[in-house]
C-alpha positions as CSV (number, residue, x, y, z in Angstrom):
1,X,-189.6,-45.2,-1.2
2,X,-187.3,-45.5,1.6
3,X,-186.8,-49.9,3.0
4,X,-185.2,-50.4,5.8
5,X,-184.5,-54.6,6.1
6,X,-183.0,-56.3,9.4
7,X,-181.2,-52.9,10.8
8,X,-179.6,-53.1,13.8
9,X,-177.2,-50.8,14.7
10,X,-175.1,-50.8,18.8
11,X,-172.7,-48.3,19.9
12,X,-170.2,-49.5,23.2
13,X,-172.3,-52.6,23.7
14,X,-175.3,-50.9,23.8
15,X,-177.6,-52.0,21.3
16,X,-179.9,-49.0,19.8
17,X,-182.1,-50.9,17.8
18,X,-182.6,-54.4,16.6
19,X,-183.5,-56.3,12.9
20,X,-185.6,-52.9,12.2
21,X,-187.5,-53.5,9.3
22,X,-189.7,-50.3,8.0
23,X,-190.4,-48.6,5.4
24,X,-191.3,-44.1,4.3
25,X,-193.2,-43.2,1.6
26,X,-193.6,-40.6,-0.8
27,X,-196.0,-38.1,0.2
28,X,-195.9,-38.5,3.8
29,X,-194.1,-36.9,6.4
30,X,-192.4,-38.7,9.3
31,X,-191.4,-37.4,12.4
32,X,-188.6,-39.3,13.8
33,X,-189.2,-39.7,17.7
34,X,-187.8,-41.5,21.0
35,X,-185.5,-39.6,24.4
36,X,-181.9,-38.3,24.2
37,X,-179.9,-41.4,23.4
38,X,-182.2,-43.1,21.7
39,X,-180.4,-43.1,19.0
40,X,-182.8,-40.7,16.3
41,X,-179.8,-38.9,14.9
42,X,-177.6,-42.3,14.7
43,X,-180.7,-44.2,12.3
44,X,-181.0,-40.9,10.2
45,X,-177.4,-41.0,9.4
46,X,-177.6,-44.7,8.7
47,X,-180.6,-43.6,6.0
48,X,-178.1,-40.7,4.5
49,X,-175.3,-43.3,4.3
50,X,-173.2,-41.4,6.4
51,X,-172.7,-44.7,8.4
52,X,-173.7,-48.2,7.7
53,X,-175.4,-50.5,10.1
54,X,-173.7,-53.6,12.0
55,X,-176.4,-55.5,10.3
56,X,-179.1,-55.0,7.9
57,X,-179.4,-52.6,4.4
58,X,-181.4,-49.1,3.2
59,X,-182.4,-48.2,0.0
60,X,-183.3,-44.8,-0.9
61,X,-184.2,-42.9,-3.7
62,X,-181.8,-41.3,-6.0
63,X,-183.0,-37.6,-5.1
64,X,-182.3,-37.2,-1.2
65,X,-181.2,-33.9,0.3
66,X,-180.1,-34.4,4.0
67,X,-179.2,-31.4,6.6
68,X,-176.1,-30.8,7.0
69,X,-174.6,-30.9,10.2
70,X,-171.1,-29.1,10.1
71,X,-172.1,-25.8,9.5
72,X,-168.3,-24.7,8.5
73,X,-168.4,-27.1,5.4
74,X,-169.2,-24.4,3.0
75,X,-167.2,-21.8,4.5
76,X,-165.4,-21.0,1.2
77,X,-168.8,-20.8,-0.7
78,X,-171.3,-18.2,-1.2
79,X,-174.6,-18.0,0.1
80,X,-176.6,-18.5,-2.6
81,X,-174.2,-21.3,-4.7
82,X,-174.4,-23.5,-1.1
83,X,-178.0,-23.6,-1.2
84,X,-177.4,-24.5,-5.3
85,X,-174.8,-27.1,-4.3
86,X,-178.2,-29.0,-3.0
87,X,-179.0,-30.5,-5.7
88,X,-176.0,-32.4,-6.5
89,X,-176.2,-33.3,-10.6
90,X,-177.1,-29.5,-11.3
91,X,-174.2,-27.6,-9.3
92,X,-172.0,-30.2,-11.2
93,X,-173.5,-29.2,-14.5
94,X,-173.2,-25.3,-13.9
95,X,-169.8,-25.3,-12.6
96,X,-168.7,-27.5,-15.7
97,X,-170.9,-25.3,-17.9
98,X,-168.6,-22.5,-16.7
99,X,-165.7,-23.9,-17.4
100,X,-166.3,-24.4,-21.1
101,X,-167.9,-21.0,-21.5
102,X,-164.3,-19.7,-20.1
103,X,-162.6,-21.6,-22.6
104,X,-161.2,-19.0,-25.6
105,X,-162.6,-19.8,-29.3
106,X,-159.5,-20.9,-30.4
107,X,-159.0,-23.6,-26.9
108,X,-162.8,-24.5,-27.8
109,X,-163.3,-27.9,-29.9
110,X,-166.1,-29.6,-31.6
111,X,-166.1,-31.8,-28.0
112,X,-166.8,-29.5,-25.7
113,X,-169.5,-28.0,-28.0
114,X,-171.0,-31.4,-27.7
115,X,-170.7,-31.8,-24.5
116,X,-171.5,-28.4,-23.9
117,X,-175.4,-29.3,-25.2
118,X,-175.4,-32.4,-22.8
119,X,-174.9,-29.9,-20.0
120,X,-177.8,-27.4,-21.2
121,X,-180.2,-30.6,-21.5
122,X,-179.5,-31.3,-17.2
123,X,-179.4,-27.9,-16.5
124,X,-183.0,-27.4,-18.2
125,X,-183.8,-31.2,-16.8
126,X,-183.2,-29.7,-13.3
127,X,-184.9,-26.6,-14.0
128,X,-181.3,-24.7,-13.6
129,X,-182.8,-21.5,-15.7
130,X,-185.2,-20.9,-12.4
131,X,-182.2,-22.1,-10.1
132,X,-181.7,-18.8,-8.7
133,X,-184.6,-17.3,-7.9
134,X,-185.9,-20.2,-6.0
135,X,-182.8,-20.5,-4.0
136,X,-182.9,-16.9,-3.1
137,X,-186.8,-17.5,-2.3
138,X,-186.3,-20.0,0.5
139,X,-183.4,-18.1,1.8
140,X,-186.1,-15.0,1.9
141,X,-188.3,-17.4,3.4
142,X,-185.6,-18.5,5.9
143,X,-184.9,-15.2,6.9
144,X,-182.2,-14.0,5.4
145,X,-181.9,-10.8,3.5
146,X,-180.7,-10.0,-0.3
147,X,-177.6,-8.3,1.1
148,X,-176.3,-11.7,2.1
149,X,-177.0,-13.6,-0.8
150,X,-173.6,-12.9,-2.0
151,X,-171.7,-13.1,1.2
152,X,-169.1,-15.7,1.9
153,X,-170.8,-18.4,4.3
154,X,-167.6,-18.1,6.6
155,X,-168.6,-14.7,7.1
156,X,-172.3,-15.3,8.8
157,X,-173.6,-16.2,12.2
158,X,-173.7,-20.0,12.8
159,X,-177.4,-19.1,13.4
160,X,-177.7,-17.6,9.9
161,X,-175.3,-20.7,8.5
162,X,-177.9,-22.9,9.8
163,X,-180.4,-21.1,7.8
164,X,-178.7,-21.3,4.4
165,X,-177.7,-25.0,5.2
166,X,-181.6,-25.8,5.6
167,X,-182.7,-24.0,2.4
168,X,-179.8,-26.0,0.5
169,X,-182.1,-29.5,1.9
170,X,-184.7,-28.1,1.1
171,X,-183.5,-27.0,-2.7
172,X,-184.1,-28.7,-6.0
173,X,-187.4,-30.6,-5.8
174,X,-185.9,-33.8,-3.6
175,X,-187.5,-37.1,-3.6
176,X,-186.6,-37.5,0.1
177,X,-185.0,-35.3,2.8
178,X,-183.8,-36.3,5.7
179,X,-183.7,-32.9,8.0
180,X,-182.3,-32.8,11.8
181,X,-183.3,-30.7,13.9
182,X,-184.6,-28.0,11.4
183,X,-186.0,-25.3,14.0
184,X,-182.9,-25.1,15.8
185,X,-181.6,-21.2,15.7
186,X,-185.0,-20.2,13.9
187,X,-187.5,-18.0,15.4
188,X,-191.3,-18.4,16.1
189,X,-191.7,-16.5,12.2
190,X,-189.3,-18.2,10.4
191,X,-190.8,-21.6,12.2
192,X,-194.2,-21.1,11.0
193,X,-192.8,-20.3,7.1
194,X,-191.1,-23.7,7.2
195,X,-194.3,-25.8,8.3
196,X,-196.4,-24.4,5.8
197,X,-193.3,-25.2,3.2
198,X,-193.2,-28.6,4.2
199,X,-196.7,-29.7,4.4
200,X,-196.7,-28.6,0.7
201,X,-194.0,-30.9,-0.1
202,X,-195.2,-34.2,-1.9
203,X,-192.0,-36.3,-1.4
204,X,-190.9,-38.3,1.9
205,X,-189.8,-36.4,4.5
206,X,-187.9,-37.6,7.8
207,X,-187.5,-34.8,10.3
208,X,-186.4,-34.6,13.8
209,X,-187.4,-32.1,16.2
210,X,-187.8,-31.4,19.7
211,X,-190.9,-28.9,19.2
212,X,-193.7,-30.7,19.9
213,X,-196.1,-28.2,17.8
214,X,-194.2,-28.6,15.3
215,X,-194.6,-31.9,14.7
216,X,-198.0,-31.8,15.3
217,X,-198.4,-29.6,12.4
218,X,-196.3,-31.0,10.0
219,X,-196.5,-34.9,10.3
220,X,-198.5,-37.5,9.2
221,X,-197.0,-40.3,11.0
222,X,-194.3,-40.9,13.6
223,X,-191.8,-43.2,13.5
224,X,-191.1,-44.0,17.2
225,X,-187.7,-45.4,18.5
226,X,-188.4,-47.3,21.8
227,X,-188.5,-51.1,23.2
228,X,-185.3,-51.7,20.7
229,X,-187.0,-51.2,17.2
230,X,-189.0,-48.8,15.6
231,X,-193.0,-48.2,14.9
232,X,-194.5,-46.3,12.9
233,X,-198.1,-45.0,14.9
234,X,-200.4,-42.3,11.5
235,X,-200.9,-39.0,12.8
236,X,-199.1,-36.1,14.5
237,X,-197.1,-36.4,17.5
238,X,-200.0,-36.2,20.3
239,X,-201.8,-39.0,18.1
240,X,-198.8,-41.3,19.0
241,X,-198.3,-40.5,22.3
242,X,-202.1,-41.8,22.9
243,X,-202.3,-44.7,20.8
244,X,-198.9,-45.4,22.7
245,X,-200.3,-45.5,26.4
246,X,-203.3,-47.2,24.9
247,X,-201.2,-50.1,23.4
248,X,-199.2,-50.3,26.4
249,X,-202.0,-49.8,28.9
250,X,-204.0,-53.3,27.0
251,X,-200.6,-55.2,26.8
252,X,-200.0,-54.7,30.8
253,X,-203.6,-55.5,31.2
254,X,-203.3,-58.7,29.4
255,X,-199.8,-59.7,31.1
256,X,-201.5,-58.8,34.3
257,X,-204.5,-61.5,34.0
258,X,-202.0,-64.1,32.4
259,X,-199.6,-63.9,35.5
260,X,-202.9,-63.9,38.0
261,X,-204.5,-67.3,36.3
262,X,-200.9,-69.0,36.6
263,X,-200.3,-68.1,39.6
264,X,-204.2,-69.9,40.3
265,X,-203.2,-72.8,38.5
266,X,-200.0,-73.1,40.4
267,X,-202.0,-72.9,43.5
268,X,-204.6,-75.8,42.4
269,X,-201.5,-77.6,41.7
270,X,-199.8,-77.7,44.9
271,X,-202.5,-78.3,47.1
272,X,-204.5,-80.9,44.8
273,X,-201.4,-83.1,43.0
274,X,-200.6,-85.1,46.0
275,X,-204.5,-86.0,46.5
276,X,-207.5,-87.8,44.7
277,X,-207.9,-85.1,41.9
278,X,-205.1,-86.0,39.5
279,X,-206.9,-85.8,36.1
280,X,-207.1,-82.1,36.9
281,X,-204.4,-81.4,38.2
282,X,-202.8,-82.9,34.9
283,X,-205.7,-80.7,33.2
284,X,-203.9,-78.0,34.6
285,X,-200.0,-78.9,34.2
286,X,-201.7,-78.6,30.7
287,X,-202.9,-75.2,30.5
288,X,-200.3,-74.0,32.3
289,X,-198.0,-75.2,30.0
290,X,-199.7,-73.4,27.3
291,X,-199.8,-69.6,29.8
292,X,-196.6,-68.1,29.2
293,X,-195.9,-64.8,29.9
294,X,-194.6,-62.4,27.6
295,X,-191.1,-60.8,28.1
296,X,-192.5,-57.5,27.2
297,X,-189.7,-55.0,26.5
298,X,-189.2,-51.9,28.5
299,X,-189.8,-49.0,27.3
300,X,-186.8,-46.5,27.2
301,X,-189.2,-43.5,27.1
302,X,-188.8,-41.4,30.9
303,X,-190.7,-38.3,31.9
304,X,-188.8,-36.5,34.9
305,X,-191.2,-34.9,37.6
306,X,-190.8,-31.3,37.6
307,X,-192.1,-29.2,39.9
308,X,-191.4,-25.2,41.2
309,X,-192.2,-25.1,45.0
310,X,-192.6,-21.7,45.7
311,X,-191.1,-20.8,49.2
312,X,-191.7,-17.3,50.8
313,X,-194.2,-15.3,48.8
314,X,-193.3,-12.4,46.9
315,X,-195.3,-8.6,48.1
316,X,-197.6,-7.9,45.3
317,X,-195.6,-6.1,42.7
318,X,-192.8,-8.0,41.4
319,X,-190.9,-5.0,38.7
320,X,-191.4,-1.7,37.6
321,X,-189.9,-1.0,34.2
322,X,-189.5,2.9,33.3
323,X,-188.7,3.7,29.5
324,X,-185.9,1.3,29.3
325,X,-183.7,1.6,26.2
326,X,-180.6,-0.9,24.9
327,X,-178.3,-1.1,21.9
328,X,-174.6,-2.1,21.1
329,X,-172.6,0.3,19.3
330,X,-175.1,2.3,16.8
331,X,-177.1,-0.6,16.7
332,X,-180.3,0.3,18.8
333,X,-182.6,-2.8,19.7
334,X,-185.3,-1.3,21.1
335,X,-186.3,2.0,23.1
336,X,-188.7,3.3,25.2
337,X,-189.9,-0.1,27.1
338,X,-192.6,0.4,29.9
339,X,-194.2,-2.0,31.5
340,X,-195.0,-3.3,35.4
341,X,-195.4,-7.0,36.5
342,X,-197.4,-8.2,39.4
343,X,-196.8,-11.3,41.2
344,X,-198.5,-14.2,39.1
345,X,-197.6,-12.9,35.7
346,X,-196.1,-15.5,33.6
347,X,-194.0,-13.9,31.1
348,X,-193.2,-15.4,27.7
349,X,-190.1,-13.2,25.7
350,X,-190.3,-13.9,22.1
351,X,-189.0,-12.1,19.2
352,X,-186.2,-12.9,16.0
353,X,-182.4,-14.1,16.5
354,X,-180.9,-11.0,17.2
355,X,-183.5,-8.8,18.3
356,X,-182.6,-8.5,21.9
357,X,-184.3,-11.0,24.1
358,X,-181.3,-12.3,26.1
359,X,-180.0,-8.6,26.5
360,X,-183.5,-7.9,27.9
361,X,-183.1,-10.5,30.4
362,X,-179.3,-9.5,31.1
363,X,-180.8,-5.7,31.7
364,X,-183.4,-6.7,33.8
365,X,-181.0,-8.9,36.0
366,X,-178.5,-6.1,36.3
367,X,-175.9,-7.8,34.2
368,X,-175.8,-5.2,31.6
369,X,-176.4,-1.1,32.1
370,X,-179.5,-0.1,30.2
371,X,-178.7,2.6,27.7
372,X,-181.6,4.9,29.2
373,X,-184.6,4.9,31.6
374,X,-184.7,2.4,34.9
375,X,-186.3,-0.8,36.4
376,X,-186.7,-1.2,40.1
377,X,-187.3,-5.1,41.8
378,X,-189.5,-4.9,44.7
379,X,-188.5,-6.4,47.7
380,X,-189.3,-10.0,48.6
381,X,-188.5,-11.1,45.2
382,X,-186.3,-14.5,45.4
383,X,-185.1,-15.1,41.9
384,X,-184.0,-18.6,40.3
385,X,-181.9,-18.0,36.9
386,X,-181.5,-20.6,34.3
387,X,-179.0,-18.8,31.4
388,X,-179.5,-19.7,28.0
389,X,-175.0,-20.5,28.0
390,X,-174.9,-22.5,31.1
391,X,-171.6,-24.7,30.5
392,X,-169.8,-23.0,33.0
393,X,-172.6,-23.1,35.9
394,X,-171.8,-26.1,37.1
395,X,-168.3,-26.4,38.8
396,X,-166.2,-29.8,37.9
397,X,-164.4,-31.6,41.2
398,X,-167.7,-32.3,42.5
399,X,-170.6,-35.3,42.2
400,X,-174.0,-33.9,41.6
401,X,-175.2,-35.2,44.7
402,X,-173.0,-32.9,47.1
403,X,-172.6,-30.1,44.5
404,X,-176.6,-30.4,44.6
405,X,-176.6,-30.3,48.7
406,X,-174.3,-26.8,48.8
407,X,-177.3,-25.3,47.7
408,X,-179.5,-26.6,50.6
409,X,-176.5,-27.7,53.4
410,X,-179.7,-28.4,56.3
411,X,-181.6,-31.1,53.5
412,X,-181.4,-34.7,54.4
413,X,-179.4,-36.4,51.4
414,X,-182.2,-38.8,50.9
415,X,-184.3,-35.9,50.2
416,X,-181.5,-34.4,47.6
417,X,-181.4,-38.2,45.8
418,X,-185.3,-38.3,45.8
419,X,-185.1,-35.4,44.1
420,X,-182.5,-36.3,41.8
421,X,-184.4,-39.6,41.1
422,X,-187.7,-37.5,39.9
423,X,-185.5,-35.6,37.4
424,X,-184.3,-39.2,36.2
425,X,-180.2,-39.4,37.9
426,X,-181.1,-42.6,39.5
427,X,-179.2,-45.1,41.3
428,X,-175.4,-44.6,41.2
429,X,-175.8,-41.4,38.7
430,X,-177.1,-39.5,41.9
431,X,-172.8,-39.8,42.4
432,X,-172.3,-39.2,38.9
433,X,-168.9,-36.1,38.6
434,X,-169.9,-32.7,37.5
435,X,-167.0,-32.9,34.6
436,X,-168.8,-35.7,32.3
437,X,-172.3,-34.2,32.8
438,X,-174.2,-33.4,29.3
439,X,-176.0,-30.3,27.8
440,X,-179.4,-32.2,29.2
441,X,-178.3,-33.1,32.0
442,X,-177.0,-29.6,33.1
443,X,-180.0,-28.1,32.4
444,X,-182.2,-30.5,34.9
445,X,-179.7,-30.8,37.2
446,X,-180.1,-26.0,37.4
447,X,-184.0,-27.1,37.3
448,X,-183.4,-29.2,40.4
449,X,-181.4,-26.6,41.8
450,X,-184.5,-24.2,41.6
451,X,-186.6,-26.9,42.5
452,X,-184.8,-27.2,46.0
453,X,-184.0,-23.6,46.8
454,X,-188.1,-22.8,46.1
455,X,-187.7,-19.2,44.4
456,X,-190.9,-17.0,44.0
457,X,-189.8,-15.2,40.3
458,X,-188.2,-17.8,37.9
459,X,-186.3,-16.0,34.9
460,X,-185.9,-19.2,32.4
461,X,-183.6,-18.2,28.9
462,X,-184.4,-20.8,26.0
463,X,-184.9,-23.8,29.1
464,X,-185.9,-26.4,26.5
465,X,-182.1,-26.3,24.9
466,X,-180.7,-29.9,24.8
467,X,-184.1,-31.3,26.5
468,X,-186.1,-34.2,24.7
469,X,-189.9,-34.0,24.3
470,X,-190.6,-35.8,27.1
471,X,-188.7,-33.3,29.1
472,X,-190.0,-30.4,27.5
473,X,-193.6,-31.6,28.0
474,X,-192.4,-32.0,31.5
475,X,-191.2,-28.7,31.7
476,X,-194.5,-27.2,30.2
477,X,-196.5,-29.2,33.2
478,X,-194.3,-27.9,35.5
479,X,-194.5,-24.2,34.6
480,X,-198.2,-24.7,34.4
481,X,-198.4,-25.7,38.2
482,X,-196.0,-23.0,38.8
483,X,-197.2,-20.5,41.3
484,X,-194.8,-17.8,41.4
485,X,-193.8,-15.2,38.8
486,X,-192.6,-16.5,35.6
487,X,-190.1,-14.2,32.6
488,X,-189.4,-17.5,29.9
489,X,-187.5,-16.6,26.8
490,X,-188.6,-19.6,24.5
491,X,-189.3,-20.4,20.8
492,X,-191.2,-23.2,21.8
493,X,-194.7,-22.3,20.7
494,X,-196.6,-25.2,23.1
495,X,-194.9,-24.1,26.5
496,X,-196.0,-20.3,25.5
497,X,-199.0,-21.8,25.2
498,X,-199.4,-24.2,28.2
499,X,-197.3,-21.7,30.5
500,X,-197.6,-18.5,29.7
501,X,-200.7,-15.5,30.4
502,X,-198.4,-12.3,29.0
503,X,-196.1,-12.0,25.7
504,X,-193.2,-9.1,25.7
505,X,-192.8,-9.8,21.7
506,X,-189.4,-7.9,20.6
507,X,-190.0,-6.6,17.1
508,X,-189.2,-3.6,14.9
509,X,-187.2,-2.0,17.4
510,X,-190.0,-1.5,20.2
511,X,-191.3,-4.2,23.0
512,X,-195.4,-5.5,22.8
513,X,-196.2,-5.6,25.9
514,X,-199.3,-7.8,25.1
515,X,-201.7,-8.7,28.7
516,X,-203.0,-12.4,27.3
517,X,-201.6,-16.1,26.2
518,X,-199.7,-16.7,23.2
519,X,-202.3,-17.8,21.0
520,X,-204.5,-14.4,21.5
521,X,-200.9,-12.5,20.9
522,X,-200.2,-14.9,17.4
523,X,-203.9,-13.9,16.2
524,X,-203.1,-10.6,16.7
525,X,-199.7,-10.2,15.4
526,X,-199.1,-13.1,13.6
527,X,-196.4,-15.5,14.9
């Protein structure tokens, strides 16, 4: 069991949460929810220990693994001894093993033979003969192949480090883990192996995510961070977000018809107490006394408003793609790509880490040569372009506001700050500098840049990076409603779903070209 007593925990005045009292137990699996800033990551680092609350304590069981979240920890360590170095009492028992097995016969004593034997009993207690092979199963699992389970970690990818880092949380039979983010860098295949990993898991697990459908397949309750405290709501994700509005929707109700009979009592009052009705008026004073409303907190949860207006219409074919081929060196990511859109497609570009779906994009846009064959863009397309790296879209020296306004000089600025208030800058942050804006808020500030210059063909690479769910689902509704032509690169299975009516699915070299929604394509192929 994990108990949480009288938490609270505030950062710069702000107060995150207050006297949070909760509790996880073995064999369920929590998703850990509430918007950017929330403060998710800060209470599952107060769980791990990493930092202690202003007020309050945790207890937690003496077997927790927890993600780790500087990937260049284990950069002197091999692949398959950092996923070992999970569980904590076993690593220490092999490496001491080791050590007394490198000793010479005439260096080794009666001692270490003794203590030799106290190792082999932890080693078998922690089922250290079998070590191995499971640790090089969850890195198969994870995607990662045998020729870099002997590789230096400093050598890999900080995709593939995340990878290795997730199999050492999930390693060693853990009473509890505490995993952060565990999708990030991991592809729709690689996804899907996890969540059938961890619904077979029997210990207490704490996960947060930002895929929606993953959470929906994994949990069995939500632990929700909003109004300053945490509830816990049983079910998956979309089970909490009803019983939410419901809760909400009765409380509101109930403040409503409090407010509406004192505000009739008041009345009665005022006309009647100077007059020949004073018992009731005192009747009243009475029951008055007893209606006080509730402060009911507010809730920190925000949805932005995102809509794609679609300005002049594109003709009727949007691309032509003739035998396109790409590759990088000797290294050949796919050949021989045909395919024609027409306006209306929505295009959703899914495939591995590696295989090629920015370079598509990037090809397709003219920012890279393809290696052979052509693409032509009929005319009439108006393109809006959200890049997977945007940190240097946005210039500094500016507030969004008027940075915002070069785009569209002839808009009123009311109209500009409207729109900024739908995508949640409201008030003074509609002035707020370009410099100190964050990943989130780059990426719906690009999406209100699209939203005001109206494009017919959006081209969107991974546009759920740095959102929260809210914005995500936001961004799904959105796309939905869109009615232009849509290319989305994405490993978010719900907005393929909600958004998308064709899959270009980059696998084995060659591009699917599959005419039907996700789900039909993942029946088919498989995720």
């Amino acid at each position: 069991m994990i108990t949480v007593a009288g938490v609270t925990k505030a950062f710069g005045g702000r107060k995150l949460f207050e006297n949070v009292n909760t509790s996880f137990a073995p064999g369920n699996r929590y998703g850990l929810t509430g918007p950017n800033g929330s403060g998710k990551s800060t209470f599952m680092r107060i769980i791990s220990g990493a930092i202690e609350p202003d007020e309050g304590t945790v207890r937690t069981p003496r077997k927790m693994t927890v993600l780790e979240q500087d990937h260049s920890k284990f950069n002197a360590n091999g692949v398959r001894d950092t996923v070992l170095m999970g569980n904590a009492a076993l690593w220490a028992a092999m490496v001491e093993r080791d050590e007394l097995y490198a000793q010479s016969e005439t260096e080794f004593t009666d001692e270490m033979g003794m203590r030799l034997a106290e190792i082999e009993v932890v080693v078998a207690e922690e089922d250290g003969y079998t070590a191995e092979s499971e640790a090089e199963a969850l890195l198969s699992g994870l995607g990662i192949g045998e020729d870099l389970f002997e590789a230096k970690m400093a050598d890999l990818s900080g995709g593939m480090k995340v990878r290795v880092l997730l199999a050492q949380s999930l390693f060693g039979k853990p009473d509890a883990m505490l995993l952060d983010e565990p999708t990030n860098h991991l592809d729709l295949d690689t996804i899907e192996w996890l969540e059938e990993y961890l619904v077979r898991y029997r210990g207490i697990l704490v996960v947060i995510s930002h895929d929606r459908r993953f959470l929906n397949s994994i949990c069995t309750h939500i632990a929700d961070i909003d109004y300053e405290t945490i509830i816990t709501y049983p079910g998956a994700y979309d089970d909490m977000v009803r019983t939410k509005a419901q809760i909400r929707s009765r409380l509101d109700q109930q403040e409503h018809e409090k407010r509406k009979k004192i505000s009739q009592l008041n009345e009665f009052i005022q006309r009647f107490s100077a007059g020949s009705r004073a018992s009731q008026v005192q009747s009243r004073k009475k029951r008055l006394e007893k209606l006080k409303t509730s402060d009911i907190k507010r809730s920190n949860i925000a949805r932005p408003y995102i809509r794609f207006p679609v300005g002049a219409e594109s003709g009727k074919h949007i691309v032509d793609v003739q035998e396109i081929s790409k590759g990088f060196g000797e290294e050949l990511l796919w050949s021989g790509f045909r395919a024609h859109v027409n306006r209306g497609d929505r295009i959703g570009i899914i495939g591995r880490d590696g295989v090629g779906k920015t370079t598509l994009v990037k090809v397709l846009l003219g920012e890279y040569e393809p290696d052979d064959g052509r693409y032509e863009w009929s005319d009439g397309v108006d393109m809006g372009y959200l890049p997977q790296e945007h940190e240097g879209t946005i210039e500094p020296g500016n507030t969004i506001d008027h940075w915002l306004h070069g785009f569209k000089p002839g808009a009123e600025f009311e109209i500009i700050r409207a729109l900024l208030g739908r995508m949640l800058f409201r008030g003074d942050e509609g002035t707020k500098p370009t410099a100190t804006l964050s990943g989130g808020e780059r990426v719906r500030m690009l999406m209100c840049k699209m939203m005001l210059e109206a494009p017919n063909t959006l081209v969107l690479d991974e546009p759920t990076n740095h959102l929260d769910l809210e914005s995500i689902a936001a961004l799904a509704d959105g796309l939905a409603a869109y009615q232009g032509t849509l290319f989305v690169v994405t490993h978010d299975r719900a907005l393929l779903s909600e958004a998308c009516n064709r899959i270009w699915s980059i696998r084995d070299g060659e591009i699917i070209d599959f005419k039907g929604p996700y789900d039909e394509y993942a029946e088919r192929y498989g995720a």
